[in-house]
N, C-alpha and C positions, 0 to 999 in steps of 0.2 A: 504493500500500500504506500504511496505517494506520502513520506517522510512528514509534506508537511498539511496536508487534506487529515492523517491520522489523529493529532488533536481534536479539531475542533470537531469530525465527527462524533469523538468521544465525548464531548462538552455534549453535543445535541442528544447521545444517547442519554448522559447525565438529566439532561432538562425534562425529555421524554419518559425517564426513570420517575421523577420529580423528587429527583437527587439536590439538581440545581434550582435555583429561581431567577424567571429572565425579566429586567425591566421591560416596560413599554413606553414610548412616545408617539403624537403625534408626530413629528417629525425628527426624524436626525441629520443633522446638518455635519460633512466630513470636512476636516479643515479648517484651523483658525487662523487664518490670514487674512488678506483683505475681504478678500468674497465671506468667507465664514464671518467675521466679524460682524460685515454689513447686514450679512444674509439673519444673522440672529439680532439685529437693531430692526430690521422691515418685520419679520416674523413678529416680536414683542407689539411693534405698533398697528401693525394691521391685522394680526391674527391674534388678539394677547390671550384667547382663552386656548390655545393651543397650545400643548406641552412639547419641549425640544430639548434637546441637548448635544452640545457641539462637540463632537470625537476628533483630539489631533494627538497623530501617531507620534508627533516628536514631544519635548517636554516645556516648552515655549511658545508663545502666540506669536506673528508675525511672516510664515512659511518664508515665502524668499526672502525675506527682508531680516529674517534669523537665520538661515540657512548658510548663505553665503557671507562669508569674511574676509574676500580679499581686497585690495587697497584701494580705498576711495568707492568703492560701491555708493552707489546712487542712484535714483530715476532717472531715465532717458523722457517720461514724461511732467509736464508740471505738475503740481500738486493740486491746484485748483480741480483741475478733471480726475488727476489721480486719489485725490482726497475721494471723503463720504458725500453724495450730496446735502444728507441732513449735519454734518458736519463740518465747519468752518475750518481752513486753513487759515492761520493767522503768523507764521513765521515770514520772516522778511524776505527768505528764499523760496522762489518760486521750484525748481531744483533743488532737490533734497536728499541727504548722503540717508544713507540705511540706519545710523542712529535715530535722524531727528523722525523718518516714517516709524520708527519702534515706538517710538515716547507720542508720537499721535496716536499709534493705536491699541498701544497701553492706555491711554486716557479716554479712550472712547470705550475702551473696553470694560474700564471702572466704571467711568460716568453714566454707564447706561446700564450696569448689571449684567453685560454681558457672559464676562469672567467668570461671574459663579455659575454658567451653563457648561462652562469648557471642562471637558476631560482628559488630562493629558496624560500620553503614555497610551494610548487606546491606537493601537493600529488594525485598521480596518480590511480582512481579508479575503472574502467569502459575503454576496448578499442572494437570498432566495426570496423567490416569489410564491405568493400560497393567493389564488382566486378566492377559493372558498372565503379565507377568512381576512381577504384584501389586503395582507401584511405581508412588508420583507422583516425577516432574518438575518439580522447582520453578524458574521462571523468575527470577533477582535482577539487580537494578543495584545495583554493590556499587562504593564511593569513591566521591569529590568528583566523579569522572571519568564516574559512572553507567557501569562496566563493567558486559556484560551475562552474565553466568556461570549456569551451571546447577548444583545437587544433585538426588540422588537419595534414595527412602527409603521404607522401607515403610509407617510411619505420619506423619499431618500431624496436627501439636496446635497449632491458632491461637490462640493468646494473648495477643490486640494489641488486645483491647476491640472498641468496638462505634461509636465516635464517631472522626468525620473528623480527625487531625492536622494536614491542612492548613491548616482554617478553620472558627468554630464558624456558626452561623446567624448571619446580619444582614439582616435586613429592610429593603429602601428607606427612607428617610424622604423626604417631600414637600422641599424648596427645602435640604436637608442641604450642596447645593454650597455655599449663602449663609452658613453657619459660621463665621464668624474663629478662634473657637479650634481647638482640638482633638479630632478622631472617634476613639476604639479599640474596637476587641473586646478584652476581657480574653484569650483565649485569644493573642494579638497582640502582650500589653506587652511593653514594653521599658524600659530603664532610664533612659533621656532624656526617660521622661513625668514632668515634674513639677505636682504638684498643694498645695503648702504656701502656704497663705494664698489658697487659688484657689475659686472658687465650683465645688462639681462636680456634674453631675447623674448618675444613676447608673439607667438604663434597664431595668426590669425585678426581677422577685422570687421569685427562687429560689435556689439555694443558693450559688451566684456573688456575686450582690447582696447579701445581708443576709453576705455577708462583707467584703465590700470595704466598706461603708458605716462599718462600726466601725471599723475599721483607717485607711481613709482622715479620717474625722473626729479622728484623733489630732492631723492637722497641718492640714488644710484649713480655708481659713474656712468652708465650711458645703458637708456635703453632703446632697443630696436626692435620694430613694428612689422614680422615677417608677413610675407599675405601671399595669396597664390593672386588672388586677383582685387581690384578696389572695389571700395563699398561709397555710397553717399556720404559723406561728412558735412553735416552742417552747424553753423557756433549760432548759442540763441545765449542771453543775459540768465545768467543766473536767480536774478532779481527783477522779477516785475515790477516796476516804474509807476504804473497806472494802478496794480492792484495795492501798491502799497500808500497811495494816493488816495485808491478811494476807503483804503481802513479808516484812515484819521478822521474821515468827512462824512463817515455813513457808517450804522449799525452791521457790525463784522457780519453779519449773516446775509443783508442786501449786497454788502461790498464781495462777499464771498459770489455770491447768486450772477453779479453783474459780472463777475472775472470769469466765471465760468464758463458762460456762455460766451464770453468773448472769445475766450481761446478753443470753444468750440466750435465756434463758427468760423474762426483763423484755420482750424485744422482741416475742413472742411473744406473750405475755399481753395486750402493750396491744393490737398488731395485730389482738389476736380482738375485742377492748374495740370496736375502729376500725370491724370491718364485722359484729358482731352487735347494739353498742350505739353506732351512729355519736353521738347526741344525749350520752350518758353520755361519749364523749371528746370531742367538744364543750367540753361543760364542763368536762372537767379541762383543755384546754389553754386554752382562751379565758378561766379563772378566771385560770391564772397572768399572761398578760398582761395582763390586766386589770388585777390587783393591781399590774403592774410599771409602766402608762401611761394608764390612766382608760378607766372607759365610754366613753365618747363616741369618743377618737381610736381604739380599738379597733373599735366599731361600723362606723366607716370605712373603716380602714386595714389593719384585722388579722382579716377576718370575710370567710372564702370562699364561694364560691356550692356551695362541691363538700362531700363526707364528706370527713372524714380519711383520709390512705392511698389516696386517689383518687388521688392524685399524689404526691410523698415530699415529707414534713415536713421544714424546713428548721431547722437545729440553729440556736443562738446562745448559745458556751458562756460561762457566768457572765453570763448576758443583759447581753451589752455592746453587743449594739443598741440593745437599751432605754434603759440608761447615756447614751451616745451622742442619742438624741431628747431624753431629763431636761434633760440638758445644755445643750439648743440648739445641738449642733455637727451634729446630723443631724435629716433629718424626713420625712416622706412623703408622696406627692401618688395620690391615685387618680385617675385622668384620662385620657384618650385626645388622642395626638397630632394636631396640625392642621398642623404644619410649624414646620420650623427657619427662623429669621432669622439676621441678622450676630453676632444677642450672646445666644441661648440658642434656646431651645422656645416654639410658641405653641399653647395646650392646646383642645380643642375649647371646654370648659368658658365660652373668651372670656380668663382667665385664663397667665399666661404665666412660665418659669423662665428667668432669667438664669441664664449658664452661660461659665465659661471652657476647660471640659474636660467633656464628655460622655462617659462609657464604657458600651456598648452591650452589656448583661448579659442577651442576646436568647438564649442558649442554645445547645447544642448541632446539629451536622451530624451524623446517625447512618450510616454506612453498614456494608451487612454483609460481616464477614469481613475487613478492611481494602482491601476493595475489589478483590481480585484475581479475578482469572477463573480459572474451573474449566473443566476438560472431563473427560467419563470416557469412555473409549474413544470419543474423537474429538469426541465431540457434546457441546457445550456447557451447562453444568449451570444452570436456570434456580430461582434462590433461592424465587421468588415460587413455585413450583410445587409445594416441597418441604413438608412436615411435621418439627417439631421435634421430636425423637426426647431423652428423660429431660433435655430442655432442655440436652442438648451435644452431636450428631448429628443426622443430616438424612434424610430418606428418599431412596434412591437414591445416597448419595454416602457410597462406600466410602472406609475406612479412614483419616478423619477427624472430628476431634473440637473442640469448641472449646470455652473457657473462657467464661462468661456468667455474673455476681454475680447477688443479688437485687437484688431491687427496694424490699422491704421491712425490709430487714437489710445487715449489712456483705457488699461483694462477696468478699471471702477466704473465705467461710463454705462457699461455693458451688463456689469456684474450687477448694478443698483437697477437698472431695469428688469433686468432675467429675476432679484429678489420681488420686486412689485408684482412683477408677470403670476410669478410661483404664488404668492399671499391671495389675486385676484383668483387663482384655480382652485386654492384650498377654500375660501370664502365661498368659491361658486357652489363646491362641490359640498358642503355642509347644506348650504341653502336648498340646493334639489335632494339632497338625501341619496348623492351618489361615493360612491367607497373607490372607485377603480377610474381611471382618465388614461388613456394608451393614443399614443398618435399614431394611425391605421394610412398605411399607404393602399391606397384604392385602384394605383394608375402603376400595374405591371412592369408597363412599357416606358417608365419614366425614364429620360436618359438622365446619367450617373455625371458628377462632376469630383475631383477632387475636393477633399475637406474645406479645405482653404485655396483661396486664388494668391498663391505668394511661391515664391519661385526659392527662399531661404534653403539653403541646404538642410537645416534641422525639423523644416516644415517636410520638405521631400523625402526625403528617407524615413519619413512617416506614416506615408499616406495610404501603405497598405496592408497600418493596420487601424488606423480610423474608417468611424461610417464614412458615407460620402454625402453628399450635398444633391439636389435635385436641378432642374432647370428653372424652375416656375415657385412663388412662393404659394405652401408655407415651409417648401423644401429646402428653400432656397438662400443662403446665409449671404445677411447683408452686411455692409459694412460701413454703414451709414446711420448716423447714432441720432437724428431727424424724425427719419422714417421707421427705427425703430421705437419710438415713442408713441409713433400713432400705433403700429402693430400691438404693440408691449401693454401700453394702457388703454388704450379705447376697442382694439378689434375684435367682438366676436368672441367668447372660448369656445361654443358649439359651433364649430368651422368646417364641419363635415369632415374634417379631416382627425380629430378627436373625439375620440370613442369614449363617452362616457357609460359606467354601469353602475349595477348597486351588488353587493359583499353576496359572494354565490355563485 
């Protein structure tokens, strides 16, 4: 028997014995990070007679924003959109390092009672579906000890992102045994990597990289920005001007509400700029780096083969990468690996980077759901098989729902409507006296799209093990944070295309 199925079966024969005793909720909500947090602030206020309890497998609230510790971490989005909408951002940084997002949502997490829902140490392994009695069976390893215990509940809200905790992507490297220094994955550091006065090379160019590069060039003798290919770089103010303008002159919650949207509709605008007039944002970002590091090293280093928004645009606030190259403390190599020796990298090029510490900013592991296995009434629920239902539902897989950001914008934007969306079904579904909601694909013949329309390497080596996406909504994932408003709160939940029942 499968080493680790043998537990928790034994938990179920325990409960079936009525050896064990299994709570129940209304809802459980997996994950206390952004989406978990918010998801249990919408639940209290728009559901408050509804019981929940919020399961995070690690021992900390926060997910990415604890997770990773390497230098200088921060959001690539602002915090206005990245924030809570019922929750005010009030730091003077509009860009914000992974401290000051912990201490926001630490304090919302207090301030709302959230925190005494959260259970930490509860890793979420195993969920079943039972018609008859309309509940899933959540399988957990909860303590140091990996107890195997079960809950019960009638709805499951996954809120634990979309990327592996254990390990992000690392690609082989040819003779990498032959290294004297030091290998990390950023998702990896730890506090005993030291890199001051050390040559460092820094493997890849995305939004991991062109952070670490700045940060680590504060102290290091020289770091270099390896890439096989360029990525969009563009430098936006650390510090919103206007948002910090309208605190002093308007109650922090209009001034929050008025920034919001402004940079919602800033995101928006350019995005349309990105895939109506790819050439026209071309130019506005490649002018400004240009102006910040020359023709020539931009031609090279800073000039994609893709349009904009093909992939997501990598922030660099108060262009302190650029900073950073001016200076000679940082620089960057276009070039493909030929293998590691004893004292750096040797480039295909013939060319080669000495290195006392390599950090491998190769990207993300995606997996879906956090990885748990499903069954619904018995038979095991096959992800690849399913359709993505108003991009937080799945066809065939009753009475849950999961949190997914954009792509093209902050992920809180997405997460705070998918919570409303979820509150508006449960509400519905009390009011009819219905126990079961399953989004039912009716149309065979629907043609099949990719999860996501993004060309990232971490999205792609994905995609086949994600549902897929449809042609037509409600199959259809938008990425338009506008129109999912009207969707999200006003459309419909008996849409034909959502099967409601009652318990049996």
């Amino acid at each position: 028997m499968d080493s680790e199925r043998a537990p928790r079966l034994f938990a179920r024969a325990k409960i079936m014995a009525g050896l064990m005793s299994t709570e129940h909720f209304d809802v459980l909500i997996v994950g206390a990070g952004i989406s978990g947090i918010g998801a249990g602030y919408h639940l209290q206020d728009k559901c408050p007679k509804r019981t929940f309890a919020i399961l995070e497998g690690r021992n900390n609230i926060g997910g990415t924003w604890d997770l990773f510790k390497y230098p200088g971490i921060r959001s690539d989005s602002d915090m206005y959109t990245l924030g809570f909408s019922f929750r005010p951002w009030k730091e003077s940084k509009a860009i914000a390092n992974a401290p000051a997002i912990m201490k926001y949502l630490g304090e919302t997490a207090k301030d709302y009672g959230i925190d005494k829902k959260i259970r930490f140490n509860h890793q979420v392994k195993a969920a079943s579906w039972d018609s008859k009695t309309a509940r899933w069976t959540v399988d957990v390893e909860r303590g140091p000890a990996k107890e195997p215990a079960q809950l019960t509940c009638n709805f499951l809200y996954m809120c634990s992102g979309y990327y592996n905790y254990a390990g992000g992507y690392r690609p082989d490297f040819p003779g990498e045994e032959n290294f004297k220094g030091r290998i990390v994955h950023p998702q990896k550091w730890t506090d005993d990597i030291e890199y001051a006065d050390k040559k460092v090379v820094v493997i890849g160019s995305g939004a991991t990289a062109v952070t670490l590069v700045p940060e680590m060039a504060k102290t290091a003798g020289h770091v270099t920005m390896l890439q096989r290919s360029p990525t969009y770089v563009a430098s936006r103010p650390a510090e919103d001007p206007v948002a910090n303008w309208l605190r002093k002159v308007l109650p922090a919650k209009l001034a929050y509400t008025i920034t919001r949207w402004k940079n919602v509709l800033m995101q928006m605008y350019f995005f349309k700029i990105c895939r109506d007039t790819p050439e026209r944002a071309k130019e506005l970002i490649m002018g400004q780096v240009t102006e910040a590091l020359g023709e020539d090293y931009v031609k090279k280093h800073f000039t994609p083969r893709y349009n904009p928004w093909e992939q997501r645009l990598c922030l660099v606030p108060d262009g302190d990468m650029f900073e950073a190259i001016k200076a000679n403390k940082a620089s960057v190599v276009t070039d493909h690996i030929e293998k590691f020796d004893e004292t750096g990298i040797v480039l295909k090029s013939g060319e080669r980077l000495d290195a006392d510490l390599i950090v491998t900013a190769t990207g993300l592991s995606l997996q879906f759901l956090s990885g748990v296995t499903y069954t619904v009434d018995g038979v095991l629920f096959d992800p690849t098989t399913a359709l993505n239902y108003k991009g937080m539902m799945y066809s065939g897989l009753p009475n849950l729902a999961s949190s997914f950001g954009y792509t093209n914008a902050s992920w809180t934007l997405k997460a705070d409507l998918t919570s409303e969306y979820v509150c508006r079904l449960l509400n519905h579904m009390e009011a009819k006296g219905y126990a079961k909601c399953t989004p039912q694909l009716t149309d065979p013949t629907m043609e099949r799209e990719p999860w996501l329309d993004f060309s990232s390497g971490y999205v792609t080596r994905a995609n086949d093990i994600f549902p897929k996406q449809g042609k037509v909504a409600p199959w259809k994932v938008h990425q338009n944070y506008a129109l999912d408003i009207i969707n999200f709160r006003f459309a419909k939940l008996e849409d034909g295309t959502m099967e409601f029942a009652r318990a049996g």
